[in-house]
C-alpha positions in Angstrom: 72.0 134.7 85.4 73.2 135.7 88.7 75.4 133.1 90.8 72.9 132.4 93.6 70.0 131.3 91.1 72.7 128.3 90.5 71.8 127.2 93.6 69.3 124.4 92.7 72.1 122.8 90.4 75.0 122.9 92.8 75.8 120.7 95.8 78.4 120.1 98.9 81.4 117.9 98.6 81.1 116.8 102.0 79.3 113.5 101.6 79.1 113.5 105.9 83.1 113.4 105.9 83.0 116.3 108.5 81.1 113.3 110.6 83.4 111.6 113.4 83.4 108.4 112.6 82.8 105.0 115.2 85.9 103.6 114.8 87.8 107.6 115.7 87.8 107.1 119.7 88.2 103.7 120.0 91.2 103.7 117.4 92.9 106.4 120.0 91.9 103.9 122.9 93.8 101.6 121.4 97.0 103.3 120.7 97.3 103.9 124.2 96.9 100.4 125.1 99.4 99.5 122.4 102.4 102.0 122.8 102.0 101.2 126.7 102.6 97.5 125.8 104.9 97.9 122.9 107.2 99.4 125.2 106.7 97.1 128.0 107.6 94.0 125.1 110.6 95.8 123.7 112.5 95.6 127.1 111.4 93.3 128.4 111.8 90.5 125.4 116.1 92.5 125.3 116.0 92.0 129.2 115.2 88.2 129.4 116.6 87.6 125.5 113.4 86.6 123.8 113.1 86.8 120.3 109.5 85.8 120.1 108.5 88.6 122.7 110.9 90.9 121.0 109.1 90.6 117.7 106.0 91.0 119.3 107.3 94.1 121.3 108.5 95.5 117.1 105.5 94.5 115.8 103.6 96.6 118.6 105.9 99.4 117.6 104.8 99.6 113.7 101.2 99.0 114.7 101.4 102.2 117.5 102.8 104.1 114.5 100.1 102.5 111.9 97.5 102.8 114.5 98.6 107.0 115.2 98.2 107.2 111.1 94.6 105.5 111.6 93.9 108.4 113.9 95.5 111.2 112.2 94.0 110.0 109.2 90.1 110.7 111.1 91.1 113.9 112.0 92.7 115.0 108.9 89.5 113.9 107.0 87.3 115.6 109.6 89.0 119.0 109.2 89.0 118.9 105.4 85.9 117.8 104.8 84.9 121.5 104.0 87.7 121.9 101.7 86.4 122.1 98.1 90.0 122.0 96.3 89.1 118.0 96.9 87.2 117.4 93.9 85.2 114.5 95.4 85.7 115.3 98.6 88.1 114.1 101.6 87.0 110.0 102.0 89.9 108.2 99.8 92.2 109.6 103.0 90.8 106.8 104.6 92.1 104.3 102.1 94.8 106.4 101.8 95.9 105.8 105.7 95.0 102.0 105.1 97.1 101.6 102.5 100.2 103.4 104.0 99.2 100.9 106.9 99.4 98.3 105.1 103.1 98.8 103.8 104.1 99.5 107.2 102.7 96.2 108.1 104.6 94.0 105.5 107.8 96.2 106.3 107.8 95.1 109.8 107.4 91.4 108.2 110.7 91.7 106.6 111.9 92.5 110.6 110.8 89.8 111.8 112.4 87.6 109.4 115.6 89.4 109.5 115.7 89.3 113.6 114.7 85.4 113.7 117.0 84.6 111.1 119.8 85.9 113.4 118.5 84.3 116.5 118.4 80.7 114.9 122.2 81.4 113.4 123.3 83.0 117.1 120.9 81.7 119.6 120.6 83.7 123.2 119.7 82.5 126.5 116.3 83.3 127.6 114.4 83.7 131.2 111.2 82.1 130.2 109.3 82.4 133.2 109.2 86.7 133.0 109.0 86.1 129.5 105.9 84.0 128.8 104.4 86.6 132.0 105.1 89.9 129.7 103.6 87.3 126.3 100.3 86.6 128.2 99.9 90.5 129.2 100.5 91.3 126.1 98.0 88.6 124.8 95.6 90.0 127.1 96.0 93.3 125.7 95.9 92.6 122.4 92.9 90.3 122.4 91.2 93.2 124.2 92.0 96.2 121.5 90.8 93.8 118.6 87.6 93.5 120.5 87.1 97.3 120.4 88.1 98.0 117.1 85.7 94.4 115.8 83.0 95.9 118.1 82.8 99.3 116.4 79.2 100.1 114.6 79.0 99.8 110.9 78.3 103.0 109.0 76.7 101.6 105.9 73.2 101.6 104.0 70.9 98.9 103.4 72.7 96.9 100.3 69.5 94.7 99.5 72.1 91.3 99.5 75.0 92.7 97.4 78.6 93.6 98.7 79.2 97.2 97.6 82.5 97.9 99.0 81.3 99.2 102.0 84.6 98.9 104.1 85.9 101.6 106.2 89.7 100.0 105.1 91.3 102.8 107.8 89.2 101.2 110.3 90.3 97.8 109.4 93.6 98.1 108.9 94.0 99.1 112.4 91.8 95.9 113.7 94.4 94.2 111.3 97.3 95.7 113.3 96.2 94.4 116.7 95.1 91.0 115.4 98.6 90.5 114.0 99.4 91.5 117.4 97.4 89.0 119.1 98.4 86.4 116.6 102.5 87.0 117.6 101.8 87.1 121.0 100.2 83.4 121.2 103.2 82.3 118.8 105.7 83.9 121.4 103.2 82.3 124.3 103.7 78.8 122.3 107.1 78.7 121.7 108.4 80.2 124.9 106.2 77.3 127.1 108.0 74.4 124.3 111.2 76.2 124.9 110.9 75.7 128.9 109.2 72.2 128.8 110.4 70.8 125.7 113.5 72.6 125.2 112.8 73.4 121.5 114.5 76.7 121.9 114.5 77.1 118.2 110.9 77.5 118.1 111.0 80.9 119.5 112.8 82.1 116.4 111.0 79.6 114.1 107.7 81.5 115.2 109.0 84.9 114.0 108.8 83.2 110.4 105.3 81.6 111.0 103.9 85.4 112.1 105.7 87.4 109.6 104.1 84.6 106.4 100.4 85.5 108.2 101.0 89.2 108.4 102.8 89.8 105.0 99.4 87.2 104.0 97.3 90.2 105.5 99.4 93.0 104.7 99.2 91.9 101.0 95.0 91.4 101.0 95.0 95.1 102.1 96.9 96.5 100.1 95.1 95.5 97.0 91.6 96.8 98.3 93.1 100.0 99.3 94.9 100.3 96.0 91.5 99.4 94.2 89.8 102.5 95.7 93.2 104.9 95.2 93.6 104.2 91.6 89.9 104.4 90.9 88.7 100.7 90.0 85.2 99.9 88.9 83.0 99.2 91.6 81.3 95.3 92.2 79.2 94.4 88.7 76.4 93.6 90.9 76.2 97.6 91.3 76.8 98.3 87.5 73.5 95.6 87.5 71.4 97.4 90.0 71.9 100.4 88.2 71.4 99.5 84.6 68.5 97.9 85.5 66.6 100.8 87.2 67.6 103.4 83.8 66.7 100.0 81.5 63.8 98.7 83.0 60.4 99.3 80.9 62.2 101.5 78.7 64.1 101.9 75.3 66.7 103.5 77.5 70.3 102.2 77.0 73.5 102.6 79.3 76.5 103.2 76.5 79.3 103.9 79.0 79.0 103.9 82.8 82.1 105.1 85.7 81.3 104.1 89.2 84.1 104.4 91.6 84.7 104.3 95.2 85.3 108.3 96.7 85.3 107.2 100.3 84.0 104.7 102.9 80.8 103.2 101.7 80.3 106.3 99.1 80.9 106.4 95.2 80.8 108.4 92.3 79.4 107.9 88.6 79.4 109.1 85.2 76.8 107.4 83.0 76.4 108.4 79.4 72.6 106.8 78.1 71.2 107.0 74.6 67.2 107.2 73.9 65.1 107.9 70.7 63.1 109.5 73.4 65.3 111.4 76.0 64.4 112.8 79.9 66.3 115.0 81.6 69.8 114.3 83.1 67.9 115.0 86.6 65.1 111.6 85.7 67.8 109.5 85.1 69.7 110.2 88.4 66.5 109.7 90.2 66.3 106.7 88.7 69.4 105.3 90.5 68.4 103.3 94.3 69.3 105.2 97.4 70.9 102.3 98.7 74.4 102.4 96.4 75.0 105.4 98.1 76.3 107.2 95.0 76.5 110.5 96.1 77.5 112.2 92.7 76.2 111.3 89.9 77.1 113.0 86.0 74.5 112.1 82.8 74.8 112.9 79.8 72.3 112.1 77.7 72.3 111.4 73.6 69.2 111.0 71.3 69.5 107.9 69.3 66.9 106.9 66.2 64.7 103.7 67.2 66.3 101.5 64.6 69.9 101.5 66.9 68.4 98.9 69.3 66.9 96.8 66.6 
């Protein structure tokens, strides 16, 4: 048999990776906006001695560098899509990215607690009127990039009522990034105004703890559903039951073992091994399976089985 008549049994790797995806340009939108006003925070919060606007400016710093891995992490997938030493294909880069986000995330956590732990021991003057003007901007800005990234289309099938993983997690973990941006910048907002009216200068460090507890809180949540994807967890049972109904249904057909893993954004793989006193071909089963899990490859193997084994 020559190579070319394998033809009808071979298939890309692709699985539309080589696709630039929604949340691509508006990701590198938002960097911009982000490094301009990370470095705006940074001197500003030194200059006038705020920690709460110096936290904010450090956490705009890990989220330009998280955001810039969100970015790379497109391009990357986009220019290896066509690379077949990726066994199924290029799309775990994007959990990849989200989790290496993530970490970055709950490493500048641990900054902020450091940093306000040394303002409330050594406490510095602050000039709250520039401050709390550099903490709206930067509200401004931030409230603005997470309405980008929360705008951006979804890229997922019909799912007939059932969460299948369909989470583009490099995508949100940059929308995480610039929420917890958001978030710091209405803590520095709060306790810059009760530090000039009130005279609760301690709250400005105070909120450095209160931001860093809801980011590591977020950090955390991602990291486990990135992880889930990296080290190959089943999918949602609510798949395994959508597809061992459509094999079982008005058969004698039996599922004996079934694989289904996430390969990418809104994509999976399976391996399903199904026994029968009265086999079809590999090729029925798989056409068996609903469009609408998106399983994009799909291995059978198939074992005869006497009647009496599903008495």
């Amino acid at each position: 048999m020559h190579t070319n008549q394998l033809d009808e049994w071979q298939h890309s790797h692709v699985f539309g990776q080589n696709k630039q995806r929604a949340g691509e340009s508006r990701t590198l939108f938002v960097v911009g906006l982000t490094a301009t006003m990370m470095v705006i925070e940074i001197i500003t919060g030194i200059l006038y001695g705020s920690m709460a606007l110096l936290a904010d400016g450090l956490h705009m710093a890990s989220h330009t560098l998280a955001l810039g891995i969100s970015v790379f992490a497109y391009v990357i997938s986009r220019r290896s899509a066509n690379d077949r030493s990726y066994s199924f294909g290029v799309g775990k880069i994007n959990s990849l990215a989200g989790f290496a986000s993530a970490v970055l995330l709950m490493g500048f956590a641990i900054i902020m607690v450091t940093e306000s732990t040394s303002r409330l021991i050594k406490p510095l003057s602050i000039a709250f009127d520039q401050a709390i003007i550099v903490a709206v901007i930067g509200l401004i800005i931030n409230g603005a990039s997470a309405w980008i990234l929360m705008s951006t289309p979804h890229e997922h099938s019909h799912d007939h009522g059932h969460a299948h993983d369909h989470h583009d997690h490099n995508l949100r973990a940059a929308y995480l990034h610039v929420l917890a941006d958001a978030l710091t910048s209405i803590l520095a907002i709060v306790a810059l105004l009760a530090g000039k009216y009130l005279g609760a200068n301690w709250l400005d460090p105070a909120m450095g703890f209160v931001g860093a507890a809801l980011v590591s809180r977020w950090s955390y949540v991602l990291i486990k559903d990135t992880s889930h994807v990296l080290l190959d967890k089943q999918a949602s049972k609510n798949m395994e039951i959508d597809i061992q109904q459509s094999i079982e249904a008005n058969s004698s057909d039996r599922i004996a073992d079934l694989h289904l893993w996430n390969i990418g954004h809104g994509i999976f793989a399976a391996e399903i091994t199904i026994v029968s006193d009265n086999p079809a071909t590999p090729s029925h089963y798989k056409s068996l399976i609903p469009d609408y899990l998106n399983i994009v490859h799909v291995t059978v193997e198939v074992h005869r089985c006497s009647h009496t084994a599903f008495d």
